[in-house]
Structure formats: structure tokens, C-alpha cells
PDB file of N, CA, C and O in Angstrom:
ATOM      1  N   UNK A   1      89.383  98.469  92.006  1.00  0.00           N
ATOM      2  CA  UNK A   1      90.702  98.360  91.442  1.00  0.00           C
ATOM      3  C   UNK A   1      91.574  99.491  91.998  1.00  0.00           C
ATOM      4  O   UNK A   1      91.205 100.653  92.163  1.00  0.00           O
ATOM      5  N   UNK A   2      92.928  98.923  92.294  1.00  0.00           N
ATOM      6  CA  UNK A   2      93.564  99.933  92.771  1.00  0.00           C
ATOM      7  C   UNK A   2      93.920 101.389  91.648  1.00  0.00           C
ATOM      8  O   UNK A   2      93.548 101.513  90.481  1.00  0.00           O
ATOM      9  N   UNK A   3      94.815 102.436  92.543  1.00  0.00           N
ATOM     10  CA  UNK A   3      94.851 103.707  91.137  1.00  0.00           C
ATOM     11  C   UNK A   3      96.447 103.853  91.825  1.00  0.00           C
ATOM     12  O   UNK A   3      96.843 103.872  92.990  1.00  0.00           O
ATOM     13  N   UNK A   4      96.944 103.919  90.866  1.00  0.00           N
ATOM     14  CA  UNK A   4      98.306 103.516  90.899  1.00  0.00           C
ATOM     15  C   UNK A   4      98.818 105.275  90.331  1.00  0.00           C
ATOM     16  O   UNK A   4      98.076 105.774  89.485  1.00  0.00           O
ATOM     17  N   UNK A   5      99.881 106.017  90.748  1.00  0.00           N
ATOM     18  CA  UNK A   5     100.488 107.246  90.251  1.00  0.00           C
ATOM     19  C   UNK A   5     102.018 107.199  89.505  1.00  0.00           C
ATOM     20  O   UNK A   5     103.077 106.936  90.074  1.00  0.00           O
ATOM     21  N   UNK A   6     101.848 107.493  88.228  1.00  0.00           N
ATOM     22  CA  UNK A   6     103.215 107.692  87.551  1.00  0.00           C
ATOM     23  C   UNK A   6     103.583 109.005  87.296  1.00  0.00           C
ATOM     24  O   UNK A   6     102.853 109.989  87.416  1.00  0.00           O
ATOM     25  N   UNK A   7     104.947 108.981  86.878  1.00  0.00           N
ATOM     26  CA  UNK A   7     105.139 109.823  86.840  1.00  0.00           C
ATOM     27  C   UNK A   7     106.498 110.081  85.527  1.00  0.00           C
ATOM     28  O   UNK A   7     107.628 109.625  85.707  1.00  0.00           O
ATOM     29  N   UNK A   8     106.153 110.790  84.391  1.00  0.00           N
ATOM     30  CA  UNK A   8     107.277 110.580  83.230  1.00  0.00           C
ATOM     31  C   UNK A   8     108.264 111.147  83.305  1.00  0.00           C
ATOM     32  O   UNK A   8     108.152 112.318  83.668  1.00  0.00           O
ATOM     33  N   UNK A   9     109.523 110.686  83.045  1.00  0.00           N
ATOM     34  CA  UNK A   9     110.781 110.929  83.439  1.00  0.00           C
ATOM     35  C   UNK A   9     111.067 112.216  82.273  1.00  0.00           C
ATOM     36  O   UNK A   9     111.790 113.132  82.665  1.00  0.00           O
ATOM     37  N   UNK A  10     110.446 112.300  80.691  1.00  0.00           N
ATOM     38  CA  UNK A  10     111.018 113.039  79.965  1.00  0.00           C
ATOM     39  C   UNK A  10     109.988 114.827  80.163  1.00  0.00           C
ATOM     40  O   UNK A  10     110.484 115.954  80.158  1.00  0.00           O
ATOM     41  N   UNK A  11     108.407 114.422  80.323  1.00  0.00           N
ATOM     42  CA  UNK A  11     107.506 115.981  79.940  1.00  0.00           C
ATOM     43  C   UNK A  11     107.315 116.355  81.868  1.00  0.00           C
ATOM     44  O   UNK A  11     106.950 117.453  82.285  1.00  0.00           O
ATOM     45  N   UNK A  12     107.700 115.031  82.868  1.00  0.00           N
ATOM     46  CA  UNK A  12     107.395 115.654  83.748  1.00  0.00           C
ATOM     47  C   UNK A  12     105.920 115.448  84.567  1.00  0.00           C
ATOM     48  O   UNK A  12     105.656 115.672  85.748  1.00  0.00           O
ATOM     49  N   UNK A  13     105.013 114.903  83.404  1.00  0.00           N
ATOM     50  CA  UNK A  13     103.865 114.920  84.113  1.00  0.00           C
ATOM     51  C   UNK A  13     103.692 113.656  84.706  1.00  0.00           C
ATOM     52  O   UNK A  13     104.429 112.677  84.589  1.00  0.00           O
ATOM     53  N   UNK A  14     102.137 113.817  85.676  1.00  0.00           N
ATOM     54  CA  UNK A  14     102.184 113.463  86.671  1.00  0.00           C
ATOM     55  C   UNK A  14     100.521 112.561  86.776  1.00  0.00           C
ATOM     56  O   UNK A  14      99.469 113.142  87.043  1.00  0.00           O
ATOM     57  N   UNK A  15     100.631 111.193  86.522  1.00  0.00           N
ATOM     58  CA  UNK A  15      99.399 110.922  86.182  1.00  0.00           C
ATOM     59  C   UNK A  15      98.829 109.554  86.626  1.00  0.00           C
ATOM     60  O   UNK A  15      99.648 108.690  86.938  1.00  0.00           O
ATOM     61  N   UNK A  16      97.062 109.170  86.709  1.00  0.00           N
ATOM     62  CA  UNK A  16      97.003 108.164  87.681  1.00  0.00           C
ATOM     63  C   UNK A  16      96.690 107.221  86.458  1.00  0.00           C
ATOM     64  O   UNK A  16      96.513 107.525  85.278  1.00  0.00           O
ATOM     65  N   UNK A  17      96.671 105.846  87.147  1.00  0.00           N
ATOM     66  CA  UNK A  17      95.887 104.632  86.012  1.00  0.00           C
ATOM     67  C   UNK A  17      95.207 103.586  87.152  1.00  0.00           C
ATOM     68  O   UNK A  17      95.691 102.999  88.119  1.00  0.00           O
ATOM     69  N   UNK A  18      93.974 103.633  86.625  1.00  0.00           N
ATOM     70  CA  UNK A  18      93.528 102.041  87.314  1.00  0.00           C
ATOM     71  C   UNK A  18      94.086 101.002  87.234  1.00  0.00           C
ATOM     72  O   UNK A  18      93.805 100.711  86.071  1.00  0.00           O
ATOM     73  N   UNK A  19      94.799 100.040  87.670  1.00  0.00           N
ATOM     74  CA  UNK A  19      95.343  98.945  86.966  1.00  0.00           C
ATOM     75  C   UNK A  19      94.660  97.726  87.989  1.00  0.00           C
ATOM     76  O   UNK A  19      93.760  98.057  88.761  1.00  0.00           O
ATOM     77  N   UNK A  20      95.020  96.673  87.955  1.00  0.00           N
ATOM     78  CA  UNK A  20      95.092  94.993  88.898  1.00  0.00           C
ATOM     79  C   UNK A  20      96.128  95.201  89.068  1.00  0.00           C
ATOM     80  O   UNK A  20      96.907  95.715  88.265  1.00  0.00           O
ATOM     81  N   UNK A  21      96.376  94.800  90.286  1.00  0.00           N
ATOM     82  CA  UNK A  21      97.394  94.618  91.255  1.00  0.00           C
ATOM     83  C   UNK A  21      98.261  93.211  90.104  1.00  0.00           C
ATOM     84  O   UNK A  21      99.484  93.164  89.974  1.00  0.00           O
ATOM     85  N   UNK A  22      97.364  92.289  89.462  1.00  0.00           N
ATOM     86  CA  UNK A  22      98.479  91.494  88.615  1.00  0.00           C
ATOM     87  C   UNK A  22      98.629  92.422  87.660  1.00  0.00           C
ATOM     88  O   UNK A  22      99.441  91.927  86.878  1.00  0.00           O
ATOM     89  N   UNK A  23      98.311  93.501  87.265  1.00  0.00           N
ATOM     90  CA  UNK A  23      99.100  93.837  85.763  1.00  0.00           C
ATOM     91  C   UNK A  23     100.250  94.426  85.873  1.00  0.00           C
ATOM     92  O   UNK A  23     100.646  94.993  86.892  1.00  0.00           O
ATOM     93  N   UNK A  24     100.825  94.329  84.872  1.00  0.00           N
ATOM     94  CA  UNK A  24     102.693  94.866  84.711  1.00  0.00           C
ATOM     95  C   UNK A  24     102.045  96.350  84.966  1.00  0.00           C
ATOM     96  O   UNK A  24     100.959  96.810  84.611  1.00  0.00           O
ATOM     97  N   UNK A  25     103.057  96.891  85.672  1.00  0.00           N
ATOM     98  CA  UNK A  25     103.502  98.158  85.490  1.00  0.00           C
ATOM     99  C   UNK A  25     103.790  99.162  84.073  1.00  0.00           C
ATOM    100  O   UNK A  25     104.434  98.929  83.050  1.00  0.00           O
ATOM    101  N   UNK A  26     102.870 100.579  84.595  1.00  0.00           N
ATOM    102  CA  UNK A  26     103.554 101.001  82.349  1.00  0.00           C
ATOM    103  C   UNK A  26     104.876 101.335  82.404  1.00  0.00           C
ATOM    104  O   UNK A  26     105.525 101.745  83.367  1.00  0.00           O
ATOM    105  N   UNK A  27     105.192 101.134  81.352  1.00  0.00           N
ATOM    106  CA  UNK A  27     106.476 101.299  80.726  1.00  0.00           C
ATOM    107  C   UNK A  27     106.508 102.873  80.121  1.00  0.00           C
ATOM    108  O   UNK A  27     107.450 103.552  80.528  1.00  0.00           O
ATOM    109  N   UNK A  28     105.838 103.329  79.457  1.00  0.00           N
ATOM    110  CA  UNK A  28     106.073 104.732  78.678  1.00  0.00           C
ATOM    111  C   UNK A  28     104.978 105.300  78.936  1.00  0.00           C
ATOM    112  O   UNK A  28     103.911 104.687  78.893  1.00  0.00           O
ATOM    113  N   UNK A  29     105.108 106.995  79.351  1.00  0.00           N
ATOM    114  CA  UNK A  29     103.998 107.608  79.060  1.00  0.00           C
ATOM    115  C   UNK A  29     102.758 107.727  77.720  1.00  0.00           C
ATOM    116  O   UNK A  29     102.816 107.329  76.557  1.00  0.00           O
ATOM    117  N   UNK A  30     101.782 108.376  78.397  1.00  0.00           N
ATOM    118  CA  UNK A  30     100.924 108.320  77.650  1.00  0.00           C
ATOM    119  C   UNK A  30     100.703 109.199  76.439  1.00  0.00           C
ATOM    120  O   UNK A  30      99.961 109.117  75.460  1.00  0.00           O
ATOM    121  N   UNK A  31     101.687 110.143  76.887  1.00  0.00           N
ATOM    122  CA  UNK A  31     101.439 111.942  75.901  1.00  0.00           C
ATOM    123  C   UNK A  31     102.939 111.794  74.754  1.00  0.00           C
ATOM    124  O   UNK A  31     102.895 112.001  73.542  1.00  0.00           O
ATOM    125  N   UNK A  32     104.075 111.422  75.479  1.00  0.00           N
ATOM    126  CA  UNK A  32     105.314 111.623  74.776  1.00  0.00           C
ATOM    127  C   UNK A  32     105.624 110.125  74.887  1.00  0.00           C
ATOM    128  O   UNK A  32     106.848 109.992  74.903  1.00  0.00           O
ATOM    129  N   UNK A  33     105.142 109.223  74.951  1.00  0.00           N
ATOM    130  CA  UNK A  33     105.982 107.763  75.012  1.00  0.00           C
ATOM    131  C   UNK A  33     107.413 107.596  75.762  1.00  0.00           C
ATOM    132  O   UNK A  33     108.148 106.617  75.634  1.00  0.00           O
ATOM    133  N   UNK A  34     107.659 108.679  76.529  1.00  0.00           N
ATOM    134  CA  UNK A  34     108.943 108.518  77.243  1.00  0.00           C
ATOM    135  C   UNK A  34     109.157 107.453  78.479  1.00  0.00           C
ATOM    136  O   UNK A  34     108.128 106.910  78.882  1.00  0.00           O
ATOM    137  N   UNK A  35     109.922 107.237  78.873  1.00  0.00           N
ATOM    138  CA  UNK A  35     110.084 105.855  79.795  1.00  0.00           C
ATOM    139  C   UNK A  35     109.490 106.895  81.260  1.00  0.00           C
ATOM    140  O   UNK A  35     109.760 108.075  81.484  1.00  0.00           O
ATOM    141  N   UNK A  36     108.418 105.725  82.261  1.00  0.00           N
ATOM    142  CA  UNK A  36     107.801 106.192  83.360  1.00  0.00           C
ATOM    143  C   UNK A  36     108.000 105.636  84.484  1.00  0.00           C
ATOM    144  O   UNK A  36     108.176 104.418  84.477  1.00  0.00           O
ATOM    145  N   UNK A  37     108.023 106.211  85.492  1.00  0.00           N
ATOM    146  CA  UNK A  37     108.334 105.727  86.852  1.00  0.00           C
ATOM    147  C   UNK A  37     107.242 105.547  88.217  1.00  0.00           C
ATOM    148  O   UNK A  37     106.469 106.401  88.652  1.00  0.00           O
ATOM    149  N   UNK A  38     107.367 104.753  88.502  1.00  0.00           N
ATOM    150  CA  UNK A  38     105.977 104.415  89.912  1.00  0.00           C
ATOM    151  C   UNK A  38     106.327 105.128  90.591  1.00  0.00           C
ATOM    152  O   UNK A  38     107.507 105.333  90.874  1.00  0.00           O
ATOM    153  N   UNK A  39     105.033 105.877  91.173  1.00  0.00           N
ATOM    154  CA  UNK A  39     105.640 106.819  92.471  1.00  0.00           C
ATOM    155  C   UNK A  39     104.839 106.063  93.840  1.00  0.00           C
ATOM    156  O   UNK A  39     104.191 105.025  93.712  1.00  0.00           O
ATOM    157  N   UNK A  40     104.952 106.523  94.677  1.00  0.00           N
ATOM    158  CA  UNK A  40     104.175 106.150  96.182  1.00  0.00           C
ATOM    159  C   UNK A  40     103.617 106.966  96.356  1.00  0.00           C
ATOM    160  O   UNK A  40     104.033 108.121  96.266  1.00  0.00           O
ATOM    161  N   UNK A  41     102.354 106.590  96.697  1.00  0.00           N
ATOM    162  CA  UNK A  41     101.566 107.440  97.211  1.00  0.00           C
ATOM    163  C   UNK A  41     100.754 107.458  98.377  1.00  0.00           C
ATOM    164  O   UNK A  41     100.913 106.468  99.092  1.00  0.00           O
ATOM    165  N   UNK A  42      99.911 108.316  98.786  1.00  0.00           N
ATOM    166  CA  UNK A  42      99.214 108.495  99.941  1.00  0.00           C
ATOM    167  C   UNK A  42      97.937 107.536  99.465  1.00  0.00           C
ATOM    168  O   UNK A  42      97.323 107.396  98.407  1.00  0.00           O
ATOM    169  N   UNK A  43      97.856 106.937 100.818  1.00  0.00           N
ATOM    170  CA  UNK A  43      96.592 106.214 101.139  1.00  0.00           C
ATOM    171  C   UNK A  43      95.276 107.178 101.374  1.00  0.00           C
ATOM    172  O   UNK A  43      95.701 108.263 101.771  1.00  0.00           O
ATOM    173  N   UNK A  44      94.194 107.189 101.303  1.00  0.00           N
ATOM    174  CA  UNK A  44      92.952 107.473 101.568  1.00  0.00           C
ATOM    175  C   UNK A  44      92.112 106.984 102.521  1.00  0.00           C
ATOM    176  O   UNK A  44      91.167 107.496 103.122  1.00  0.00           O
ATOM    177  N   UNK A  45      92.801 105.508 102.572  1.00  0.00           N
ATOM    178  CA  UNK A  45      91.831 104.451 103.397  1.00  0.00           C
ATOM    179  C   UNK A  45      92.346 104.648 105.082  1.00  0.00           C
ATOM    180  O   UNK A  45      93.457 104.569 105.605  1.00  0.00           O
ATOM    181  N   UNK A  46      90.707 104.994 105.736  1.00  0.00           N
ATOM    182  CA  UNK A  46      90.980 104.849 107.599  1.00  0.00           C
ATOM    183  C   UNK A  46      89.990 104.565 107.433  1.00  0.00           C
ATOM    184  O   UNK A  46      89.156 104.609 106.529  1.00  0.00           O
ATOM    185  N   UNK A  47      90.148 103.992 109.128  1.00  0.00           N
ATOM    186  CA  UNK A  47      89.458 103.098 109.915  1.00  0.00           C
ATOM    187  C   UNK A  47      89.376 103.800 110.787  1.00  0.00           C
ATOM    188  O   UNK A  47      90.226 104.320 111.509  1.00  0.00           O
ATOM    189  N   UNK A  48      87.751 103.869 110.739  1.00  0.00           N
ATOM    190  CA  UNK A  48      86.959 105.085 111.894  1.00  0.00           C
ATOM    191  C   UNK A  48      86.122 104.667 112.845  1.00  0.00           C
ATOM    192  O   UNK A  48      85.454 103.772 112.326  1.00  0.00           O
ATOM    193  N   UNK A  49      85.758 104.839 114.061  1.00  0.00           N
ATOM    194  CA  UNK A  49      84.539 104.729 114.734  1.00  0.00           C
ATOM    195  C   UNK A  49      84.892 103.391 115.652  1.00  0.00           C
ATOM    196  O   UNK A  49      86.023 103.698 116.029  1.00  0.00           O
ATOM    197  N   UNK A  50      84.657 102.284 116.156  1.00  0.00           N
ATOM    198  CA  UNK A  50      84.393 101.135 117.231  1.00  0.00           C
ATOM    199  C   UNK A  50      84.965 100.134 116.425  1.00  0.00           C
ATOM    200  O   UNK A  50      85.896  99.398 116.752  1.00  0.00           O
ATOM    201  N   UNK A  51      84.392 100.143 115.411  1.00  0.00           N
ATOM    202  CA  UNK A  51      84.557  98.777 114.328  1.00  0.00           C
ATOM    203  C   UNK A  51      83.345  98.019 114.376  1.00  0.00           C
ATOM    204  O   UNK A  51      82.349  98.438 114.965  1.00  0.00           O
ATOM    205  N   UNK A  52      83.390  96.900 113.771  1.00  0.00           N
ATOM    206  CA  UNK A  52      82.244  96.142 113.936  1.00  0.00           C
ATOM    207  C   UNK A  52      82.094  94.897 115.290  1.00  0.00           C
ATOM    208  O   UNK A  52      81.105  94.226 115.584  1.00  0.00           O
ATOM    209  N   UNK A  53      83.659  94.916 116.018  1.00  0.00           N
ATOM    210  CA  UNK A  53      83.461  93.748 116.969  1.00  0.00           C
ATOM    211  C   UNK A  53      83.264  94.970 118.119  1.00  0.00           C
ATOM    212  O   UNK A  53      82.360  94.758 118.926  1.00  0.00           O
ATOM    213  N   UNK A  54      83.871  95.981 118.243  1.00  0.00           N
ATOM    214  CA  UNK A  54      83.230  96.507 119.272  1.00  0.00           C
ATOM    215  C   UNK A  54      81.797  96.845 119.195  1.00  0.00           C
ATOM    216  O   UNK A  54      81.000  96.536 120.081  1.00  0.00           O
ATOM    217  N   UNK A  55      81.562  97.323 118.393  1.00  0.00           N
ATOM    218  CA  UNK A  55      80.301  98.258 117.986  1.00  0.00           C
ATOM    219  C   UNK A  55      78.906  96.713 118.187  1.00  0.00           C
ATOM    220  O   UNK A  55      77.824  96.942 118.727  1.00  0.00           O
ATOM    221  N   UNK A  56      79.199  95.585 117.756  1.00  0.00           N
ATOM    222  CA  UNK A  56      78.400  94.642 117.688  1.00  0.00           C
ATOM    223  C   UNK A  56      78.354  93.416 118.497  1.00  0.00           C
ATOM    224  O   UNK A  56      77.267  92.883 118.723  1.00  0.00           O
ATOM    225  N   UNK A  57      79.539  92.892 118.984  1.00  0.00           N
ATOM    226  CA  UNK A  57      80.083  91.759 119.553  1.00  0.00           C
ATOM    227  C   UNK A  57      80.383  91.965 120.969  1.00  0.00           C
ATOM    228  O   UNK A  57      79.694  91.580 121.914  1.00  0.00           O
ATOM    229  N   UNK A  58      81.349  92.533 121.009  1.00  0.00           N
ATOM    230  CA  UNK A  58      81.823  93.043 122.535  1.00  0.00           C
ATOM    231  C   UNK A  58      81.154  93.284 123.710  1.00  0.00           C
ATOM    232  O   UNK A  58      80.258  94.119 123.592  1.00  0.00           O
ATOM    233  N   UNK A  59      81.316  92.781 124.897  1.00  0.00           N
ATOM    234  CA  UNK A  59      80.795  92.907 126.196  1.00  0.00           C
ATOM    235  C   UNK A  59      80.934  94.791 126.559  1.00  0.00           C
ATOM    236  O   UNK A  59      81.696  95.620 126.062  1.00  0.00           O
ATOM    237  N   UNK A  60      79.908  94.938 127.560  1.00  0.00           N
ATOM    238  CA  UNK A  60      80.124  96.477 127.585  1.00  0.00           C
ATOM    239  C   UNK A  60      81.303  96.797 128.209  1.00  0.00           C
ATOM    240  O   UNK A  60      81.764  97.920 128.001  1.00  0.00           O
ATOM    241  N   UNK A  61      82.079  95.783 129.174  1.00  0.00           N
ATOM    242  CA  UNK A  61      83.117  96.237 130.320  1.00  0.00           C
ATOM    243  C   UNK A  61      84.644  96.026 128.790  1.00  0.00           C
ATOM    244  O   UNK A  61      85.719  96.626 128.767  1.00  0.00           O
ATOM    245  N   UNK A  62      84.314  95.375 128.141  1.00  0.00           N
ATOM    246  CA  UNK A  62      85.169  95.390 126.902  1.00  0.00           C
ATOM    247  C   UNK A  62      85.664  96.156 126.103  1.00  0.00           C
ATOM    248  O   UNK A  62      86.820  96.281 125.698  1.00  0.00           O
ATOM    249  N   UNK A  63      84.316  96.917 125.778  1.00  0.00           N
ATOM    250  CA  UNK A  63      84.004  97.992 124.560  1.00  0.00           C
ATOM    251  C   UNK A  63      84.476  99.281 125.511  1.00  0.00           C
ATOM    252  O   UNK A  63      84.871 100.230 124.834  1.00  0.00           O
ATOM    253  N   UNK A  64      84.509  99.490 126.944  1.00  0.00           N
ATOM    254  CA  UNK A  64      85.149 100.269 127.630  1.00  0.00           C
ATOM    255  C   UNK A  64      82.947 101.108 128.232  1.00  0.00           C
ATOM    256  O   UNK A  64      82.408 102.213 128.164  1.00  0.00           O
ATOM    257  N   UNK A  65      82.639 100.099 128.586  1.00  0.00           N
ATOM    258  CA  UNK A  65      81.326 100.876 129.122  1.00  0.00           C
ATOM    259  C   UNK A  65      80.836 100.986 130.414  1.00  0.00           C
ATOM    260  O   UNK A  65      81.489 100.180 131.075  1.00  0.00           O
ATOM    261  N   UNK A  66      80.233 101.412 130.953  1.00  0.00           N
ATOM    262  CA  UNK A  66      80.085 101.299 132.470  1.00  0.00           C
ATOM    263  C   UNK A  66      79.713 100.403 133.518  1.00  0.00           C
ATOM    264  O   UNK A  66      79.270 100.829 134.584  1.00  0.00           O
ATOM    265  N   UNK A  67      79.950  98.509 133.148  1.00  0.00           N
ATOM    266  CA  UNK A  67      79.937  97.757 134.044  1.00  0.00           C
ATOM    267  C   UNK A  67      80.528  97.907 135.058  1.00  0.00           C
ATOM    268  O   UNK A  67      81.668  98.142 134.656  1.00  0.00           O
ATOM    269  N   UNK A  68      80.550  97.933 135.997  1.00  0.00           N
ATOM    270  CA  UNK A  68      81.264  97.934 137.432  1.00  0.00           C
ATOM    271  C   UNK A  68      81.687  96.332 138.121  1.00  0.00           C
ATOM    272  O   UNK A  68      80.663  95.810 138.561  1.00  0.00           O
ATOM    273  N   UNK A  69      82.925  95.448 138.316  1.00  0.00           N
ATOM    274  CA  UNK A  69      83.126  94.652 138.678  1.00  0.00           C
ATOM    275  C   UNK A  69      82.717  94.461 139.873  1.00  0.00           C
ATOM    276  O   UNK A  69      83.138  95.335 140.630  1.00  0.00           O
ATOM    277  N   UNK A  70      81.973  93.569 140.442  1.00  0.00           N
ATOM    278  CA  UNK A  70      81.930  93.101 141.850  1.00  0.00           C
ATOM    279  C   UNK A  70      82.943  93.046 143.166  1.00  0.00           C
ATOM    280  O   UNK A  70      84.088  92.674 142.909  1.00  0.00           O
ATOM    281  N   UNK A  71      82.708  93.305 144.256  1.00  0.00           N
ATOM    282  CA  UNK A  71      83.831  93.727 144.859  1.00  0.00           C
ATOM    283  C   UNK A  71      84.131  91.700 145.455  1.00  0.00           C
ATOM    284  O   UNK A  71      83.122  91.016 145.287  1.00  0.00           O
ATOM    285  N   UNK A  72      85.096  91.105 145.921  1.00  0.00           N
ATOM    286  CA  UNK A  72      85.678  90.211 146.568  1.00  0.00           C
ATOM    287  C   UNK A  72      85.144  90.086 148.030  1.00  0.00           C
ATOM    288  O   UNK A  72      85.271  90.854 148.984  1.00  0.00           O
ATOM    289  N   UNK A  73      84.432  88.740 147.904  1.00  0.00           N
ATOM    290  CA  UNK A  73      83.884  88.158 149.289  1.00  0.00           C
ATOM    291  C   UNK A  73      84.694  87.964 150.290  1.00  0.00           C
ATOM    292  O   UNK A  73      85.748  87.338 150.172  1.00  0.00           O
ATOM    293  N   UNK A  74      84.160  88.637 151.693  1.00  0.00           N
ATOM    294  CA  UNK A  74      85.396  88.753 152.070  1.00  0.00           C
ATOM    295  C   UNK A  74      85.296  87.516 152.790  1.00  0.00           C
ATOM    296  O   UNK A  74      84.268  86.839 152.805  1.00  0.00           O
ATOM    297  N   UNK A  75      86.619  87.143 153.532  1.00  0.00           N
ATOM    298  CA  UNK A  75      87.220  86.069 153.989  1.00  0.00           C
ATOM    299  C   UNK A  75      86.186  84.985 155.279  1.00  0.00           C
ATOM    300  O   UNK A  75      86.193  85.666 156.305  1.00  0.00           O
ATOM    301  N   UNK A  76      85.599  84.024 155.481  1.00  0.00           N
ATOM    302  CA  UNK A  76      84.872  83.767 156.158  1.00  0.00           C
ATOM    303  C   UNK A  76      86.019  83.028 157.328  1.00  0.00           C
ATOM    304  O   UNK A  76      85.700  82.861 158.505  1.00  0.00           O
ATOM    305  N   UNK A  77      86.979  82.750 156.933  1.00  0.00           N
ATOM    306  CA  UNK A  77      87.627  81.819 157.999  1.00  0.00           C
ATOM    307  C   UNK A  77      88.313  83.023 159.105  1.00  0.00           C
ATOM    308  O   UNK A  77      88.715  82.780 160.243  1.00  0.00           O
ATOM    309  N   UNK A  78      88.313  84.099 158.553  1.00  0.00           N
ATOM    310  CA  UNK A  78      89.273  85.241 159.745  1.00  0.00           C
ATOM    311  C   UNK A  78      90.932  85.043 159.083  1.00  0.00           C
ATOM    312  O   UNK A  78      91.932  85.288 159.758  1.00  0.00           O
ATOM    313  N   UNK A  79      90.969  84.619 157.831  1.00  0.00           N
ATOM    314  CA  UNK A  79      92.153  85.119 157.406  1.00  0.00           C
ATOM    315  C   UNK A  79      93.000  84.125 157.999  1.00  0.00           C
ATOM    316  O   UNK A  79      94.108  84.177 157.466  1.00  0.00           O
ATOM    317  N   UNK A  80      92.940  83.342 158.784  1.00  0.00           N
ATOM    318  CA  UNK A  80      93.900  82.227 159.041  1.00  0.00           C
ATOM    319  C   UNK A  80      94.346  81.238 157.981  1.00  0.00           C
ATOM    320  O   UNK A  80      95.496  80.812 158.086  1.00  0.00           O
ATOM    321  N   UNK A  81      93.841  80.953 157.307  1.00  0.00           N
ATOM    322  CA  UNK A  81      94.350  80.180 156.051  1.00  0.00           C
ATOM    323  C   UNK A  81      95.584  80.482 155.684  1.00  0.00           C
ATOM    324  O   UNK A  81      95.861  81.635 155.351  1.00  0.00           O
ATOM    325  N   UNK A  82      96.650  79.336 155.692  1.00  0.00           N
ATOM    326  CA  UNK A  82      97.689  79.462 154.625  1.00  0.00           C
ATOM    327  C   UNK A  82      97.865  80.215 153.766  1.00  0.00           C
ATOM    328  O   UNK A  82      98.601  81.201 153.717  1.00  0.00           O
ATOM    329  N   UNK A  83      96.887  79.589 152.711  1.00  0.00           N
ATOM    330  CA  UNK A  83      96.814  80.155 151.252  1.00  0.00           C
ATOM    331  C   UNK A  83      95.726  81.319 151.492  1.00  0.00           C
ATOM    332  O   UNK A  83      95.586  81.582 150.298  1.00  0.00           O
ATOM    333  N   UNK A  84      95.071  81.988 151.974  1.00  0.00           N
ATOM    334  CA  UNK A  84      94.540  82.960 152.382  1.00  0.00           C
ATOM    335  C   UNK A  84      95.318  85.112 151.500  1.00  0.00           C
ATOM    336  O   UNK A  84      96.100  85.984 151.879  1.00  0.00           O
ATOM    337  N   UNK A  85      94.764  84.968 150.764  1.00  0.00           N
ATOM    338  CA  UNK A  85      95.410  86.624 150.887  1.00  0.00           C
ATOM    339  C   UNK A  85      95.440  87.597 151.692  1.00  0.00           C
ATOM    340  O   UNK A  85      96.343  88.410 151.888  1.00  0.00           O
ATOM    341  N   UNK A  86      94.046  87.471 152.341  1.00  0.00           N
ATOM    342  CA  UNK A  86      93.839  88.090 153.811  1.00  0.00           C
ATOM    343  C   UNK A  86      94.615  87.588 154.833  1.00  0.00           C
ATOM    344  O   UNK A  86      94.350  88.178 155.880  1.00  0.00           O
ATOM    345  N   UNK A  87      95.456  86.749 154.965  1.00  0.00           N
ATOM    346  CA  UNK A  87      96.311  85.974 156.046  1.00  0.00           C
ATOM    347  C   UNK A  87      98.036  86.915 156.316  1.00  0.00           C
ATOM    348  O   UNK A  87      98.791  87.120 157.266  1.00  0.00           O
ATOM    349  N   UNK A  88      97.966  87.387 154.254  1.00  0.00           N
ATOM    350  CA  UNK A  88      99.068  88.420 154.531  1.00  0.00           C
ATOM    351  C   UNK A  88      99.067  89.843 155.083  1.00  0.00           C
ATOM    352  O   UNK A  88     100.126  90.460 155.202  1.00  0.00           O
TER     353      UNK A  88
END
């Protein structure tokens, strides 16, 4: 469950509540019943390390590992071809 931070407009203090994301928001503090306000707060939650598609799934040249690509056969006709890259 998320932890949600208020904060009371009349004593000042500064305080958390578990709530569901469906429940209403509080209305009055807890100490003086004075009217309370949602604050924003800092997250806690990161995302560390590969993950699970690198770390598990991923090809090594993917995941950034030391496959080496094959080099390009070279041209058997002598590059005369039209469509040839070796022709340019």
C-alpha cells in the first residue's frame, strides 16, 4: 500500500498514512482536527542493475558483450556489378 505525506495547515505537523490509492484523501488532522493538505513527495523506488531482459533474455552482442560481428564477403565478381557496393 502506498504511504501518502500530509501535512496540517493549523499545528504544522508533518505526517505519513498508509492509504489505497482508491481511498479519499484525509480531511483533518489527527492531533488538532484542523483541515490537512497532500504534500509530494520523494520516491524511494529505482531500478538497478541489467533488469531481467538483459540479465536473462538478451543476446550477448545486445546486452552490450563481446560478440564480434563477422566481417563482409568480399566481392567475387571484381566489383563490376551495377548494384555492387564495391563497384563504387
Amino acid at each position: 500500500m502506498p504511504v501518502y505525506e500530509y501535512e496540517c495547515k493549523a499545528c504544522e505537523q508533518i505526517f505519513e498514512v498508509q492509504q489505497k490509492i482508491s481511498d479519499e484523501p484525509l480531511a483533518n488532522c489527527p492531533q488538532c482536527q484542523a483541515p490537512v493538505t497532500k504534500l509530494m513527495s520523494m520516491s524511494s523506488f529505482q531500478l538497478k542493475g541489467g533488469g531481467w531482459y538483459a540479465d536473462g533474455y538478451a543476446s550477448k552482442s545486445a546486452a552490450g558483450g563481446t560478440e564480434k560481428s563477422k566481417p563482409a564477403p568480399s566481392c567475387q565478381a571484381g566489383g563490376g556489378c551495377a548494384g555492387c557496393p564495391a563497384a563504387a
